[in-house]
N, C-alpha and C positions, 0 to 999 in steps of 0.2 A: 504494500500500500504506500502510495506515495505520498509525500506531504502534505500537499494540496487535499489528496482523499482524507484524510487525515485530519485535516482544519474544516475540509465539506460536511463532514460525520458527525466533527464536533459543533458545529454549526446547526445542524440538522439536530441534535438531542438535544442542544439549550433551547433551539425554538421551540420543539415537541413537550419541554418544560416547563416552559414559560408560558406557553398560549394559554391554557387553562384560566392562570391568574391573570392574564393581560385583558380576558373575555371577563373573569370576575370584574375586577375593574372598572371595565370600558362599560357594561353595563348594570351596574348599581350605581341606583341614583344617588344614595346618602352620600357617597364622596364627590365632594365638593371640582368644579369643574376648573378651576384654577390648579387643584391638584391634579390632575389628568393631565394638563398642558405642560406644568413641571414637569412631570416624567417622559413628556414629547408625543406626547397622543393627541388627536385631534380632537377640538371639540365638535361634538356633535347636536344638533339640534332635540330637545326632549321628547318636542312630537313632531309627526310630518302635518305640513300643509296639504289640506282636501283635496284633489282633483275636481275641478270641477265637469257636469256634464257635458258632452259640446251640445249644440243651439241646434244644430244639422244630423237629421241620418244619412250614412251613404248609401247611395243607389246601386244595388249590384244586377250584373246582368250577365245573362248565359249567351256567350257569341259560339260555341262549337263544342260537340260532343264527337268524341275518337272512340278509339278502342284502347280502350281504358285510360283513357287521359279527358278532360272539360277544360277548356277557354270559359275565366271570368272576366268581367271586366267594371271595376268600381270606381265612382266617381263622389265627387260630392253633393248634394240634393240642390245646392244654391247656384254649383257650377258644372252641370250634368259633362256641358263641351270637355272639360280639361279631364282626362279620363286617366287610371293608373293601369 
């Protein structure tokens, strides 16, 4: 084994060591998120923002049936012409 594999290996079982706690961590909320950023972890936001719905349905349409394959083809409801 070479050096390099050697320092790869050792590389490889610190992180396999470490994740666990880095996952404790990263998500419990009680530690404080200034502390997270000392240790070089990113902060992350507590909740996500909603998606909202879109306003439009797309319009899908059947342009060709094969043998065993179908052409679709969808657009958007507002902009039928501009098609994907």
């Amino acid at each position: 084994m070479t050096t390099i594999d050697t320092k790869n290996a050792a590389r490889d079982a610190a992180r396999a060591a470490f994740l666990p706690v880095i996952d404790h961590i990263r998500h419990h909320r009680e530690i404080e998120t200034s502390a997270k950023e000392e240790l070089g972890m990113k902060a992350r936001p507590r909740r996500r923002a909603p998606i909202e719905p879109p306003d439009t349905v797309p319009v899908l349409s059947l342009v060709a049936l094969g043998d065993g394959s179908h052409t679709l083809r969808y657009a958007d409801e507002r902009t039928p012409p501009i098609r994907r």
